[in-house]
C-alpha positions, 0 to 999 in steps of 0.5 A: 529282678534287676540289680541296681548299679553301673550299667554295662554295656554287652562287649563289643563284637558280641552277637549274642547277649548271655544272661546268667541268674545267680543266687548271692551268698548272703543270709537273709536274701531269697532272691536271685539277680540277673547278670551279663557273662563277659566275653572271656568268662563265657566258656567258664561259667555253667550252671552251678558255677561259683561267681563274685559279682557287685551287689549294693557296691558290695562284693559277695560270691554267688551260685549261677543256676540259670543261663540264657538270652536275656528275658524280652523285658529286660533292660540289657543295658543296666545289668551288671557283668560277673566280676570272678570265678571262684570255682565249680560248684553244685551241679544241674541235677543238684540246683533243680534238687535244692530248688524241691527242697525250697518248696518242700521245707520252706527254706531259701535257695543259699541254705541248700546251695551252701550245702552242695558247695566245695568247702574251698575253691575248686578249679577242676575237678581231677580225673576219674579213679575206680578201684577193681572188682567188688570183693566179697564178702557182700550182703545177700539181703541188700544185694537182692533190696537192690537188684529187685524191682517193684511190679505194682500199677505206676511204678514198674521198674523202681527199685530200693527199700528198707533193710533192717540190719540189727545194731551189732551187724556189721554194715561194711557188706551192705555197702559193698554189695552197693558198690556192685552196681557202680558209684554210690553215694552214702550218708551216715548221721556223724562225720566220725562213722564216715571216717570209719567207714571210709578208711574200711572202704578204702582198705577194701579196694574202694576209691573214695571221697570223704566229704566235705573236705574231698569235695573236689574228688566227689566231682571227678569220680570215685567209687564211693562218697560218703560223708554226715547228712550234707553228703547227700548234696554232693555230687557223685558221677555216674551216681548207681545207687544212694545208701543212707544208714542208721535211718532212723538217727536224729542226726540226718536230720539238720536242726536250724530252718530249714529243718530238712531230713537227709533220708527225704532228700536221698528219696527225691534224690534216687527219684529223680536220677532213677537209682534205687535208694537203700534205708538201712536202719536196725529200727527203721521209721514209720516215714522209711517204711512208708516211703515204700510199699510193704512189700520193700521192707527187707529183714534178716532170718529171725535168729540172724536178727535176733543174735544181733541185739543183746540181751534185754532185763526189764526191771518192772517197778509197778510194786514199787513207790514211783516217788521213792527217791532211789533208782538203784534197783537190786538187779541195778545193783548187781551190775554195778558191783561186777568188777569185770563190767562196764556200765553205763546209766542213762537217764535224761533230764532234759525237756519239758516232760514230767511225770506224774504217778498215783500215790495209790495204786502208783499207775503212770498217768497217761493221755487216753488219746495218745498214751503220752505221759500228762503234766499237771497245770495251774487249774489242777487239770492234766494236760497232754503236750502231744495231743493237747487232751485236757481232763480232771485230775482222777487217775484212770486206773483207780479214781484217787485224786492225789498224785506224785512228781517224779524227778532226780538229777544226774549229779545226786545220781552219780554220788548214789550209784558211786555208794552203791557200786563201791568204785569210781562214777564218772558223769557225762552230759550234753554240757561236756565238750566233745573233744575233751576225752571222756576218764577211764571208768568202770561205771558212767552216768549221764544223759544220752549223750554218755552213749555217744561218748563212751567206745565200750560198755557190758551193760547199758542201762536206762534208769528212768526209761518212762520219760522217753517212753511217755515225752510228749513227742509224737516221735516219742516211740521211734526216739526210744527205740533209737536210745535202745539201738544205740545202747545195742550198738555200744554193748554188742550182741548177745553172743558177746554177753551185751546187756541193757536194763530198762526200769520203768512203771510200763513194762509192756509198752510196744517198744519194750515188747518190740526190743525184748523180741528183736524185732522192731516191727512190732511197734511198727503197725500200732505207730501207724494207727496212733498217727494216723488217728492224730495227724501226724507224718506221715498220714499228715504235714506238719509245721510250727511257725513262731515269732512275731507275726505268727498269729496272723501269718497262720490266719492267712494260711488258713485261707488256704486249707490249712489247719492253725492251732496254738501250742503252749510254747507260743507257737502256731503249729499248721498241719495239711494233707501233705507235703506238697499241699503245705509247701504250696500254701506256704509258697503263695501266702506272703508273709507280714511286713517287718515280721520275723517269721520261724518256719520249721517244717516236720521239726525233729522234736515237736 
């Protein structure tokens, strides 16, 4: 590719002619351009290197990821020279990273260039600085994770897997007993869990590197960096092992195209530099567990896990009217009268899903397919959002044909719960600015975003928890189970007198049967079969395409062996065998002229 422009001539005196490929810093170009190193620039340009170079008489930084002599067709004499350097960036190892995620999410270069970089210029990085031996006390589980390795035909000699560390557990040993092997790198889904967890560590005698802002310490070597989903771009030398926790977050997961997962990257990541990668999760996914063989998922003693999560009250509501108005139950009730607790009310709103109960027997009406909950559209007929399954209105369970929409807000919620609990409700939702800090109460209500808000509760509990166990979601399971962790997390373990209260019309859904137990695995094998059976990640690969042009960017797609249907949103979504399958027949099909294509691949609530 040439850059059009004043052509310069190599320098005088130079023998060799030194080319450099480099990435522009500009939203919505994918291309990379060649450009001559002058001669006083040679010994500070590298591949990473951060550079200013004129592009369209414009100036604009950019990222060098190739250099070389010039290719045997190239017109040296029309290239441009680097103007600047602005600083180190990215490194080898990193640039061949990004450049898997480009093919892997169908993403551009720049969006995971931009990720890897420093927030600011930087120079030098400083020297190197360790801390003394590990203390104790380290995790026994995820030191033995670490230290074994797998024997199975092919892959003699990888390490790594799955620990699943109940929610009140304290993670700080696991990350310790990491440190054990040398410099790590750790990803959490929140910069506030970083902050944290970093101050613990620096207070255990770790040197460390909290990103993005100590980008430049990462560089130069520290015990542990450790930062939100884009530590997992950073660089860390001598790098021994990757801990990504709470696994199963949303928040690792980066929600503008690219949609890419910070605990995919970790995997290719370790994959690559040889390093075991550690998933530590209290409900790890079905993509986590299918990462690695069986064989690599590490749990504690059945009591040590169980005494990890707190105590779990189904209130089943199958006696009562699903249309009845008030979601204040009598064991509701008690908790919120008890003066010494805490309570927080869930209840999300939010979304598309809505259901639907028979006004005779009161069954939740559900896909026989996927167990989705259904909605009910213009022609009568119930309609699944996850699987697509249309069928008549009769209810499965008793054959009646009249039926009952369930709905509730949370503003007439709080002034309910506020009558029935006789103090003060504060309400809480997604809408609420983060910064604002969130009024002293004994009882709070909102959508989940109350969970993330509020420090400390007694009791959580989750009001009308069938819409999360029934969305139309085929993560719907795994993001139900992630509510119930969270809330585990907020009130303690059950030494500690923590508490949540599920409402719902299916008390014995897997994920209920899986919390009341302690033991999230039981939801585990089911999950697989269900995904299996549909298509879905991971037995499959996933994409939605949208915008104009969709339709016939999919038709082409096709060609190739993958799989076109129309979802009710508009949408294209495209499904193939895998990954790497998908990102081929996405990478060779052009894309139509003048279309403005949005290509989410695996996007985080489809």
């Amino acid at each position: 590719m040439t850059q059009v422009g004043q052509p310069l001539a190599p320098p005088a005196g130079t023998t060799e002619v030194l080319v450099a490929q480099v990435v522009p810093d500009l939203t919505g170009l994918d291309r990379h351009f060649d450009y001559l190193v002058p001669e006083p620039l040679r010994g500070r340009v590298h591949i990473g290197t951060l550079v200013r170079i004129t592009l369209n008489g414009r100036r604009v930084g950019g990222w060098v990821i190739a250099l070389g002599p010039p290719r045997p067709e190239r017109d040296v004499a029309s290239l441009l020279a680097i103007n600047k350097v602005t600083g180190i960036g990215p490194a080898q190892d990193v640039i061949d990273l990004a450049s898997w995620a480009v093919h892997r999410w169908a993403g551009r270069m720049r969006s995971f260039l931009v990720a890897g970089s420093p927030p600011g210029a930087v120079q030098q990085p400083p020297a190197p600085a360790h801390g003394g031996p590990v203390p104790e006390p380290t995790d026994p589980l995820a030191r033995r994770l670490l230290d074994t390795t797998v024997t199975a035909p092919g892959v003699e000699g990888a390490s790594g897997g799955v620990l699943r560390l109940p929610p009140a557990a304290d993670p700080l040993p696991v990350l310790l007993a990491a440190c054990r092997r040398g410099p790590i790198l750790v990803v959490v889904p929140a910069v506030a869990q970083a902050r944290l967890l970093a101050v613990r560590m620096r207070r255990s005698g770790r040197t460390v590197a909290l990103l993005p802002t100590e980008w430049a310490a990462a560089a130069g070597g520290v015990d542990v960096v450790i930062g939100a989903r884009a530590a997992v771009w950073a660089p860390c030398r001598d790098l021994a092992a990757i801990v990504v926790l709470d696994e199963h977050d949303e928040g690792l997961q980066e929600q503008r195209q690219p949609t890419w997962h910070a605990r995919d990257v970790a995997l290719e990541r370790g994959r690559r530099a040889g390093v075991p990668v550690m998933l530590v999760s209290p409900c790890p996914t079905v993509s986590a567990i299918a990462a690695f063989f069986p064989s690599r998922l590490f749990r504690p003693a059945v009591n040590d896990e169980r005494a990890g999560w707190p105590i779990v009250e189904i209130v089943d509501r199958t006696r009562d009217e699903p249309w009845q108005r008030s979601l204040a139950t009598s064991q509701l009730i008690r908790q919120l009268r008890d003066v010494d607790r805490t309570v927080v009310c869930v209840i999300n709103t939010t979304g598309r899903a809505r259901l639907l109960a028979c006004r005779r027997c009161k069954a939740i009406q559900r896909c026989e397919v996927c167990e989705a909950s259904v909605f009910q559209r213009d022609d009568e007929h119930f309609e699944c959002l996850r699987c697509a399954t249309v069928r008549p209105p009769v209810c499965q369970a008793c054959g009646a044909s009249a039926f009952a929409a369930l709905r509730v807000g949370v503003t007439r919620l709080r002034e309910e719960l506020e009558a029935a609990a006789a103090r003060a409700v504060v309400s809480v939702t997604g809408k609420d600015s983060d910064t604002e800090p969130v009024p002293d109460a004994g009882v709070y209500v909102g959508t989940e975003a109350v969970l993330h808000r509020v420090r400390r509760a007694d009791t959580v509990a989750f009001l009308d928890f069938d819409a999360e166990l029934l969305a139309p979601r085929y993560r719907a399971t795994e993001q139900a189970m992630t509510l119930l962790a969270r809330a585990a997390r907020l009130v303690g373990g059950r030494n500690g007198g923590g508490r949540i209260l599920v409402q719902t019309f299916v008390p014995k859904h897997e994920v209920l049967d899986a919390v009341l137990h302690a033991d999230p695995g039981r939801l585990v094998a089911k999950e697989i079969g269900r995904r299996r059976v549909l298509g879905f990640p991971p037995a499959a690969a996933l994409a939605v395409v949208s915008g104009a042009g969709a339709d016939d960017y999919a038709s082409r797609l096709a060609l190739s062996g993958v799989q076109a249907a129309r979802t009710l949103e508009g949408s294209v979504l495209l499904r193939s065998p895998s990954w790497d399958s998908l990102g081929a027949a996405i990478a060779a099909t052009p894309r139509p002229k003048g279309s403005r294509l949005r290509i989410e691949v695996d996007p985080p609530r489809m």
